[in-house]
Each structure stands twice: as structure tokens, then as C-alpha cells.
N, CA, C and O atoms as a GROMACS GRO file, in nm:
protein
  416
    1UNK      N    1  15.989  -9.054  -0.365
    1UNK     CA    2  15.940  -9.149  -0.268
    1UNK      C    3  15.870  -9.078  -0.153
    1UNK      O    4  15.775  -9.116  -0.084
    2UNK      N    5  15.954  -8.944  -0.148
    2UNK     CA    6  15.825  -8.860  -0.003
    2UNK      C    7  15.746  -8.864  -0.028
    2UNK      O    8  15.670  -8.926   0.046
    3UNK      N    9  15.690  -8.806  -0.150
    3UNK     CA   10  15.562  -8.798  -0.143
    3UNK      C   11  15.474  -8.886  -0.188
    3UNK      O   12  15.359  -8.844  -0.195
    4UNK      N   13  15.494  -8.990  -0.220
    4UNK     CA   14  15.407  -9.130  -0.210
    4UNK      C   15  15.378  -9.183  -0.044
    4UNK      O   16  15.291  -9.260  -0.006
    5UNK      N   17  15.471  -9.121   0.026
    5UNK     CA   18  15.436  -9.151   0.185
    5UNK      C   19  15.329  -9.096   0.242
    5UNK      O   20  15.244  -9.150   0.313
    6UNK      N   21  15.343  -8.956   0.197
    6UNK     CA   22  15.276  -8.812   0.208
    6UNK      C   23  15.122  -8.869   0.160
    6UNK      O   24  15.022  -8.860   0.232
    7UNK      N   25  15.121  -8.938   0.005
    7UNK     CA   26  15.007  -8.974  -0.029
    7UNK      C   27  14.933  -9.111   0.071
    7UNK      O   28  14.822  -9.098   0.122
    8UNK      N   29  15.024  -9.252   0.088
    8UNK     CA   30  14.971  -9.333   0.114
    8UNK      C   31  14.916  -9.281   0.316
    8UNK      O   32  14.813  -9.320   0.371
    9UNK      N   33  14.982  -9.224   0.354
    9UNK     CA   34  14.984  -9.190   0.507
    9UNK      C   35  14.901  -9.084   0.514
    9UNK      O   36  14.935  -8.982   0.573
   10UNK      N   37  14.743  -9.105   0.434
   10UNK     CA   38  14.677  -8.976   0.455
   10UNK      C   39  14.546  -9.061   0.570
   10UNK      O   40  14.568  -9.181   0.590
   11UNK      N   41  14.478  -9.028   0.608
   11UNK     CA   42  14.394  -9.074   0.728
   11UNK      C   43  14.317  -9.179   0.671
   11UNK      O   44  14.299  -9.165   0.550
   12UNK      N   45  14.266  -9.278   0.721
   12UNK     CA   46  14.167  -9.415   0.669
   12UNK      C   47  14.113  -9.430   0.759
   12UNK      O   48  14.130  -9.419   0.881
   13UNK      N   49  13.999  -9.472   0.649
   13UNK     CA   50  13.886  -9.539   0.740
   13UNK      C   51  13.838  -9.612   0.689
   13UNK      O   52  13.732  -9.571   0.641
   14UNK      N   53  13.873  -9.776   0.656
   14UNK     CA   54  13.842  -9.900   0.600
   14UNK      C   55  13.965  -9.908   0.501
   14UNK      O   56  14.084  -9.889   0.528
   15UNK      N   57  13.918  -9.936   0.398
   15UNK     CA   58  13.986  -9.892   0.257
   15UNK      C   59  14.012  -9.742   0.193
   15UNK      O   60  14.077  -9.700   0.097
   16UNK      N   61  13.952  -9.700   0.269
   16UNK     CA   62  13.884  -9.536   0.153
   16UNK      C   63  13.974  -9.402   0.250
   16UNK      O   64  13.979  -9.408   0.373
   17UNK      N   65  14.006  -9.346   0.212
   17UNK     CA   66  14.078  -9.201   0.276
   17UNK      C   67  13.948  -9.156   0.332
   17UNK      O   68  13.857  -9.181   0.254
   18UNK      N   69  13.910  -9.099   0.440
   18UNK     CA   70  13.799  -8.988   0.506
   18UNK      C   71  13.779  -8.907   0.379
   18UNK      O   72  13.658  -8.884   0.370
   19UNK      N   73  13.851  -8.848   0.265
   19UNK     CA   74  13.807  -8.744   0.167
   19UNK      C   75  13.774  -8.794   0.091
   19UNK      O   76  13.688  -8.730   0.029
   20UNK      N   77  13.804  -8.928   0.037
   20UNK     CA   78  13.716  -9.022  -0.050
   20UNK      C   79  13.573  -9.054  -0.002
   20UNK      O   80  13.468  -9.044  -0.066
   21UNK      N   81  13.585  -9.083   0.084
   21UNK     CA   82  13.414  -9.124   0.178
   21UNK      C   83  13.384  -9.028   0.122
   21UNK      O   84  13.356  -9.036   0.003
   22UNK      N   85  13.378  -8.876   0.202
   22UNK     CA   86  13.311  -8.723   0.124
   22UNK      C   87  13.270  -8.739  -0.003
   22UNK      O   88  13.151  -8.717  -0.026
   23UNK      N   89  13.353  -8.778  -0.104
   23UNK     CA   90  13.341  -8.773  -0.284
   23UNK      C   91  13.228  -8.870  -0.274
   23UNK      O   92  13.107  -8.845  -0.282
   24UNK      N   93  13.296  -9.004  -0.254
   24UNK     CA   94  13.194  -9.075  -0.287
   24UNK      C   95  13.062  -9.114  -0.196
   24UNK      O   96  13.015  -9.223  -0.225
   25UNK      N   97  13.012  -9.061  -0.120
   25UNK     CA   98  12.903  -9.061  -0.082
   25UNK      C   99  12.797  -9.000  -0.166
   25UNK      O  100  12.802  -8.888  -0.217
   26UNK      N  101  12.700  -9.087  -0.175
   26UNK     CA  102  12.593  -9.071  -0.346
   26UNK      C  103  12.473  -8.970  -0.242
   26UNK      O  104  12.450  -8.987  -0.123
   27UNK      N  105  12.425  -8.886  -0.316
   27UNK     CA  106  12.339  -8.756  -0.275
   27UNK      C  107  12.210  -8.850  -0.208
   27UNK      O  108  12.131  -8.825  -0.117
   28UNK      N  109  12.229  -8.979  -0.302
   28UNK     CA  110  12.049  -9.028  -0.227
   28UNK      C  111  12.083  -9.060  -0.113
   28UNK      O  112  11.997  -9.136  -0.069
   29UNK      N  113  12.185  -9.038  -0.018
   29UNK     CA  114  12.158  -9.039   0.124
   29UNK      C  115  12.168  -8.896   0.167
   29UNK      O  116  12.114  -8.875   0.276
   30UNK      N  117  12.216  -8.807   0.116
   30UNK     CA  118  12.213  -8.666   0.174
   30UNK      C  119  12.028  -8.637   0.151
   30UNK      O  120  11.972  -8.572   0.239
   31UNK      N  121  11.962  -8.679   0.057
   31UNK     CA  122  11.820  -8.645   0.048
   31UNK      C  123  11.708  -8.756   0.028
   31UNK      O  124  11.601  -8.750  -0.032
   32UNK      N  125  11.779  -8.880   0.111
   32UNK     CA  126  11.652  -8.943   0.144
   32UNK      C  127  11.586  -9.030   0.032
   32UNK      O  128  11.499  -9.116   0.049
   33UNK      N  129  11.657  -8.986  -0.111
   33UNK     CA  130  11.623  -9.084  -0.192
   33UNK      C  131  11.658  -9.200  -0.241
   33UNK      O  132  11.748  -9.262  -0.185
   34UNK      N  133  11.602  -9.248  -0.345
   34UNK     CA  134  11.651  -9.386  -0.376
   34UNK      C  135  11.706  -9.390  -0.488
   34UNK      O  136  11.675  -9.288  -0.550
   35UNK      N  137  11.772  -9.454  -0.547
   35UNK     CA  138  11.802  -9.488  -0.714
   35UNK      C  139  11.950  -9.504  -0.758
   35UNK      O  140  12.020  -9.511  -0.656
   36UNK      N  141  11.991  -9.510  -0.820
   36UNK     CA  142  12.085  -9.563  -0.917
   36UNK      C  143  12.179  -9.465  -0.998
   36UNK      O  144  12.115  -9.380  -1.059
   37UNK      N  145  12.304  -9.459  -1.012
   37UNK     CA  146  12.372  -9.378  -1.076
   37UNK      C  147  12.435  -9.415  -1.161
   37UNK      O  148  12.539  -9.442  -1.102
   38UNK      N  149  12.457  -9.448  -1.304
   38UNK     CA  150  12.500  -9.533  -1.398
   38UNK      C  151  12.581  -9.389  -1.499
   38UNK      O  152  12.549  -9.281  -1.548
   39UNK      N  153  12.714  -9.490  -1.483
   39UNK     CA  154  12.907  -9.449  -1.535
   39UNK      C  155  12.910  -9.517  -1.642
   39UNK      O  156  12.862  -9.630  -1.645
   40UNK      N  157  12.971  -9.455  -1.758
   40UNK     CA  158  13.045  -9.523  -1.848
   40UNK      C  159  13.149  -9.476  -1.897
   40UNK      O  160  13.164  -9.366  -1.843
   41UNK      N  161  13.248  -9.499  -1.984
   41UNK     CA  162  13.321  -9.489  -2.067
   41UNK      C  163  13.499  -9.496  -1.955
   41UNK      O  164  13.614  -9.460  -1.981
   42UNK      N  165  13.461  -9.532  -1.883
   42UNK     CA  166  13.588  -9.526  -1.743
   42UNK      C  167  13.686  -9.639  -1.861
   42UNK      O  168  13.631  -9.727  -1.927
   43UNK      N  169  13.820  -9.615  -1.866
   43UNK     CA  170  13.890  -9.747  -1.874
   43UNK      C  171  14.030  -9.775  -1.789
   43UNK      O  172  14.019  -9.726  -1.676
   44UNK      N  173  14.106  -9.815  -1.801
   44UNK     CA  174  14.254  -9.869  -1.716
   44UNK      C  175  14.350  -9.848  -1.850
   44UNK      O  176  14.306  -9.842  -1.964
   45UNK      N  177  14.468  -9.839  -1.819
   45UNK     CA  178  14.569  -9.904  -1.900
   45UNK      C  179  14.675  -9.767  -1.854
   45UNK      O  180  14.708  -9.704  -1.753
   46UNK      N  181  14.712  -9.769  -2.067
   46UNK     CA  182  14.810  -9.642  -2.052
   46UNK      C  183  14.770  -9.487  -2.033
   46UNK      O  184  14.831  -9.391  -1.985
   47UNK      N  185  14.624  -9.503  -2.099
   47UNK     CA  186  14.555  -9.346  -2.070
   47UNK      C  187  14.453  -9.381  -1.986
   47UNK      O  188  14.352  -9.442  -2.022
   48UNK      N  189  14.468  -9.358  -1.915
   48UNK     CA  190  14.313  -9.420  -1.759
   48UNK      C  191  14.230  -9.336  -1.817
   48UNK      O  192  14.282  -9.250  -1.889
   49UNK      N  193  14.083  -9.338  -1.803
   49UNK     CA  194  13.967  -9.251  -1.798
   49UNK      C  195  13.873  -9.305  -1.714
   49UNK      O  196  13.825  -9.418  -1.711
   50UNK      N  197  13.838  -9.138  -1.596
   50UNK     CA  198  13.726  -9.175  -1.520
   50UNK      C  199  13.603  -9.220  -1.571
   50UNK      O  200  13.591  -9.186  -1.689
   51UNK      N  201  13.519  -9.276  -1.534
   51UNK     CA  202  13.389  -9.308  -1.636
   51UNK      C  203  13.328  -9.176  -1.602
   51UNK      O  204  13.362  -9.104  -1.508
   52UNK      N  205  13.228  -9.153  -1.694
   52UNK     CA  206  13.140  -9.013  -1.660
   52UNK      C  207  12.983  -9.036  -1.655
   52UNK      O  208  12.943  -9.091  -1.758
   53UNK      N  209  12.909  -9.016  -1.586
   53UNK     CA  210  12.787  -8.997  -1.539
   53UNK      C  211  12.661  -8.984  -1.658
   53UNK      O  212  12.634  -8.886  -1.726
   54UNK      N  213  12.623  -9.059  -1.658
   54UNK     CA  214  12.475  -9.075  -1.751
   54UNK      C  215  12.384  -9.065  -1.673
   54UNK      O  216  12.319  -8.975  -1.725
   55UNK      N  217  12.309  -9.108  -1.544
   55UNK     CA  218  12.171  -9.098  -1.523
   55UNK      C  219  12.208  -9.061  -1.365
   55UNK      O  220  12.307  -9.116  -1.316
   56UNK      N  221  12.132  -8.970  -1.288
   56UNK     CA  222  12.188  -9.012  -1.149
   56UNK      C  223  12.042  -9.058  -1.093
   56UNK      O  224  11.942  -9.001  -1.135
   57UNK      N  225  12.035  -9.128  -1.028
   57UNK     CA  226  11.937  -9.163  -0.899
   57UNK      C  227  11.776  -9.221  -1.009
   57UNK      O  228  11.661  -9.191  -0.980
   58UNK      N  229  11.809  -9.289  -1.109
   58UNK     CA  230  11.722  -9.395  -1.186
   58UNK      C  231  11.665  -9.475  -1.109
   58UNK      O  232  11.703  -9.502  -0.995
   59UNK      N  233  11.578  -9.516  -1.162
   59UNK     CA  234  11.506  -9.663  -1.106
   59UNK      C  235  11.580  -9.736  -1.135
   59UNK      O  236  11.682  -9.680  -1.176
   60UNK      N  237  11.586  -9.901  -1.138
   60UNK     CA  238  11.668 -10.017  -1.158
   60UNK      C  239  11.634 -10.026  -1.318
   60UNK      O  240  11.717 -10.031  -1.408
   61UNK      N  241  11.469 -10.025  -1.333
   61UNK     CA  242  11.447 -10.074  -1.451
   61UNK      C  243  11.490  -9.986  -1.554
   61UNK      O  244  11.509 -10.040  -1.663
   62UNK      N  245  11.517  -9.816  -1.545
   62UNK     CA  246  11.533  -9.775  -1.620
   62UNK      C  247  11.702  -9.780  -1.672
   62UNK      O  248  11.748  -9.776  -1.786
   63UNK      N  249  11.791  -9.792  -1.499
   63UNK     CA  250  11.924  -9.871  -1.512
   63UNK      C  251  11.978  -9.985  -1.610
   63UNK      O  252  12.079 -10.005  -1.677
   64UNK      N  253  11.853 -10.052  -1.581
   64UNK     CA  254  11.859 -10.198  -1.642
   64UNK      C  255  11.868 -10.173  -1.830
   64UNK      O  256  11.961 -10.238  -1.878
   65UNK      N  257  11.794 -10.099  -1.926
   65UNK     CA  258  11.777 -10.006  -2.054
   65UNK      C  259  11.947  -9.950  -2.080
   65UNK      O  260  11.988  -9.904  -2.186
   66UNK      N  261  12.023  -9.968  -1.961
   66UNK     CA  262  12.122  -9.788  -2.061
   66UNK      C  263  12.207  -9.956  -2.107
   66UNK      O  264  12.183  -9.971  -2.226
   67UNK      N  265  12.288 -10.074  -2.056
   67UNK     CA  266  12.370 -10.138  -2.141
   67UNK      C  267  12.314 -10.164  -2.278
   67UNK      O  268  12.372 -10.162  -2.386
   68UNK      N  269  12.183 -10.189  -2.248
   68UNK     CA  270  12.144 -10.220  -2.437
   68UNK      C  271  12.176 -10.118  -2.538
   68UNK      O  272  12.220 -10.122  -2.653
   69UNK      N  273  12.142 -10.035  -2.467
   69UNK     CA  274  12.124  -9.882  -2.556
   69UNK      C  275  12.301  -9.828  -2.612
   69UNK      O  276  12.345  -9.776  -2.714
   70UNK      N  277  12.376  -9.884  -2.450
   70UNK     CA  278  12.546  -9.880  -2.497
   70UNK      C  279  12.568 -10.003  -2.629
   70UNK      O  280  12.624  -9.977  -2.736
   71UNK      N  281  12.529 -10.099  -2.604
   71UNK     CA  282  12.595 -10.162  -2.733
   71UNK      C  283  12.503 -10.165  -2.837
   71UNK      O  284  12.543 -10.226  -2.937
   72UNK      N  285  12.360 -10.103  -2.845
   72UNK     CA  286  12.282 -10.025  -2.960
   72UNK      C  287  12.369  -9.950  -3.032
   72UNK      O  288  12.428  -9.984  -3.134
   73UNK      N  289  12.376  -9.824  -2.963
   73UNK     CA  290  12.491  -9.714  -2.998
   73UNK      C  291  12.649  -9.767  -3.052
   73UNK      O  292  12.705  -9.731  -3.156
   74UNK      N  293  12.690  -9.842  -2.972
   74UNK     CA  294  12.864  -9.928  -3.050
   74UNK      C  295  12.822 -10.000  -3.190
   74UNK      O  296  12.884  -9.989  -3.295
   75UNK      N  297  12.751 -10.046  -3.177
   75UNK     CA  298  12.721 -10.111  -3.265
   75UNK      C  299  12.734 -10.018  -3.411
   75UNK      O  300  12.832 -10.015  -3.484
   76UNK      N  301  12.620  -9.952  -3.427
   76UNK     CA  302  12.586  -9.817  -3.480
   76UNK      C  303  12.746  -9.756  -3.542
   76UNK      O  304  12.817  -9.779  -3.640
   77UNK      N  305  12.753  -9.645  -3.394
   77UNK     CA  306  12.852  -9.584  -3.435
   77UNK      C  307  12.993  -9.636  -3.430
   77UNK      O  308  13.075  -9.561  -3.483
   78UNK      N  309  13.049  -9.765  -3.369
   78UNK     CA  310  13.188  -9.821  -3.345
   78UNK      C  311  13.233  -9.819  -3.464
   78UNK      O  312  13.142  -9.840  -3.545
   79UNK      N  313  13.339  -9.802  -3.513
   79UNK     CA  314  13.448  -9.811  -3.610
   79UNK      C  315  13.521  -9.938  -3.583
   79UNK      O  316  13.616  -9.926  -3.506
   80UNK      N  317  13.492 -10.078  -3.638
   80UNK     CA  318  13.634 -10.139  -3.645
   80UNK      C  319  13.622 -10.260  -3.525
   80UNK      O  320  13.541 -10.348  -3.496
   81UNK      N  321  13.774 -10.199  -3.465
   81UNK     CA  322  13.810 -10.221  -3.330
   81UNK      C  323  13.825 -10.140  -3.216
   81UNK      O  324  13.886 -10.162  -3.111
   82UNK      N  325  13.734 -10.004  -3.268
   82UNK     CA  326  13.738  -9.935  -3.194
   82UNK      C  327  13.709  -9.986  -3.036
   82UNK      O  328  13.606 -10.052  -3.019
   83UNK      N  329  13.782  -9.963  -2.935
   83UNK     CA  330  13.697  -9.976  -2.843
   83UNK      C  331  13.579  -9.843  -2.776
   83UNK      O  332  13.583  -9.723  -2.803
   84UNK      N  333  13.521  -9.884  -2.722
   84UNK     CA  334  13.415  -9.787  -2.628
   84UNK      C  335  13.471  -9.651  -2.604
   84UNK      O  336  13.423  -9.544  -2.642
   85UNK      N  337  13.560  -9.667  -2.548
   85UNK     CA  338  13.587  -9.524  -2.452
   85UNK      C  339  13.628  -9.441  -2.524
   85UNK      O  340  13.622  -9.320  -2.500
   86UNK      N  341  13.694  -9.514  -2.661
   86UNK     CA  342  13.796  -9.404  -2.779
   86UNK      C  343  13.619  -9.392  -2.862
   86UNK      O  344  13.591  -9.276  -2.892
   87UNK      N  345  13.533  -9.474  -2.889
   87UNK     CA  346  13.408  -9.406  -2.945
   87UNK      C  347  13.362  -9.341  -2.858
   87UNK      O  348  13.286  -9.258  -2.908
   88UNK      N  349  13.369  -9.330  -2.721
   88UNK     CA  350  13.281  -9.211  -2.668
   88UNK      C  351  13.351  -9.077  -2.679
   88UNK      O  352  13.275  -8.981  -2.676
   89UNK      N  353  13.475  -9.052  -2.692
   89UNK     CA  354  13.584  -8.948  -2.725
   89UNK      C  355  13.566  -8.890  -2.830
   89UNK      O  356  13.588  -8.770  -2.843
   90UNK      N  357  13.517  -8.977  -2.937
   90UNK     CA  358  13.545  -8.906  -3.066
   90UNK      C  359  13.356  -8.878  -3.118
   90UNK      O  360  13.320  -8.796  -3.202
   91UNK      N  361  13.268  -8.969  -3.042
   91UNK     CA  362  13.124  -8.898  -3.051
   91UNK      C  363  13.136  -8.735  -2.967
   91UNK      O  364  13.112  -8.628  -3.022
   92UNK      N  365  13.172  -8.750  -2.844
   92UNK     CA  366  13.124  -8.634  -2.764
   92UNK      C  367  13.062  -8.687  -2.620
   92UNK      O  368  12.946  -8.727  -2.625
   93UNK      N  369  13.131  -8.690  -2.490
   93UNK     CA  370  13.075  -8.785  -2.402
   93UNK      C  371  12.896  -8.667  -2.414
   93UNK      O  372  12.784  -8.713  -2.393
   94UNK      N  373  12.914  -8.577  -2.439
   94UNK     CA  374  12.818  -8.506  -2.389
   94UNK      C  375  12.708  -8.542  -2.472
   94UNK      O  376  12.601  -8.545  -2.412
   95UNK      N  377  12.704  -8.585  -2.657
   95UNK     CA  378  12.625  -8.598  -2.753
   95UNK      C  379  12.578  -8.752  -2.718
   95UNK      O  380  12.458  -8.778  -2.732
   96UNK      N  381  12.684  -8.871  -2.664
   96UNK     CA  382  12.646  -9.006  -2.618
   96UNK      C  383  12.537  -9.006  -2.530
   96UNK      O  384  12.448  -9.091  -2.514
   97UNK      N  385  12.561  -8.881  -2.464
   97UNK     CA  386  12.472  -8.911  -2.286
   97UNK      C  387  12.315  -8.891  -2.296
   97UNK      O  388  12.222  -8.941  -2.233
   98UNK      N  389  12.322  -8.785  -2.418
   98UNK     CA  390  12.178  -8.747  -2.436
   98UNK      C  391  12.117  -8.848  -2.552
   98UNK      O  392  11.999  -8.882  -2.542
   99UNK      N  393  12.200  -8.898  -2.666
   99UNK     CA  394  12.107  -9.019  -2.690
   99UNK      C  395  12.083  -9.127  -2.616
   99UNK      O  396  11.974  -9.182  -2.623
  100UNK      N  397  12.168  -9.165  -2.546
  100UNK     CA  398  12.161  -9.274  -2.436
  100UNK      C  399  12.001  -9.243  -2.337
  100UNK      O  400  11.919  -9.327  -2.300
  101UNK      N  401  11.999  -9.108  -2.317
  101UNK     CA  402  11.904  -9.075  -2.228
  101UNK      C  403  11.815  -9.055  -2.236
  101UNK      O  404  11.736  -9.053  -2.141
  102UNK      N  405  11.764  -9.013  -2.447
  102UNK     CA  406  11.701  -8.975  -2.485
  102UNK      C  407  11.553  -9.077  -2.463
  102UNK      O  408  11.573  -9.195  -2.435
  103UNK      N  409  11.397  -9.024  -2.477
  103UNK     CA  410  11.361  -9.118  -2.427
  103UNK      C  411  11.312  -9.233  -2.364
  103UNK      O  412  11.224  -9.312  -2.398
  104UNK      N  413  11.417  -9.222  -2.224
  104UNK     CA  414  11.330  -9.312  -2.114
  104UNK      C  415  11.289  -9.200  -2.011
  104UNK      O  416  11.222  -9.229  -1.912
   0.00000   0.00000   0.00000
């Protein structure tokens, strides 16, 4: 129980810890640009997975292209009932990202 205190009693600022702000602050404000950063394969449950990074700082429209291309690809390669995140595991997040990206 200490150290859930230890965790929840770390400094805030809104919702977010001050070291979360840091993480998640997206580079297109450190350099002025614009665009879009598009995650997949994140899920919840008994094995959590962060989602991992496919495009950073896209246009919208080219944003708008990667869901088709995700259930192009499930389609394709899904097994079953596989869900998503266990097909991106057993493709290679790294082999998904570059057909996904391949391209546009």
C-alpha cells in the first residue's frame, strides 16, 4: 500500500503527472510543425499492450489511409478469431509498420 501512495502522490498538473506532460508532449510543438501521429496494436485486459507508432507527424489525409490498410492487412493475414494485437505479435510489429507504410 506505500507505495501506491508513493505512486498516486507524485506532483499534478490537471490529470497528468508533470513527467507525463514531458512524455507526452508530441515533437510538432518542440519544432513548429504540424501533423498527426497514428498508434496501433495498444490493447487492455490481462496482457495490456502499449500501442506502437506507425507514422509520426502525417497529414490527416494520409492518417485518414492507415485504418483501411489495418483491416486490408487483418483481413489478409488474421487467423480466425484472432484478434489484432495477437496478429500484430505474431506478423512482427516492425514487418506490419512497413507494409502499412509502404507506399503513401
Amino acid at each position: 500500500m506505500a507505495s501506491l501512495k508513493r505512486t498516486l502522490s507524485a506532483p499534478r498538473t490537471g490529470s497528468c503527472t508533470q513527467r507525463e506532460l514531458k512524455l507526452k508532449q508530441p515533437a510538432a510543438l518542440n519544432a513548429g510543425q504540424k501533423g498527426l501521429k497514428v498508434l496501433i496494436g495498444g490493447r487492455l485486459g490481462r496482457h495490456p499492450r502499449l500501442a506502437q507508432e506507425v507514422a509520426h507527424l502525417v497529414s490527416e489525409r494520409k492518417a485518414a489511409l492507415l485504418p483501411e490498410r489495418c483491416i486490408r492487412l487483418y483481413q489478409q493475414q488474421g487467423s480466425g478469431e484472432e484478434r489484432f494485437a495477437a496478429m500484430l505479435q505474431r506478423l512482427g510489429i516492425d514487418n506490419v509498420i512497413e507494409t502499412l507504410t509502404s507506399g503513401s
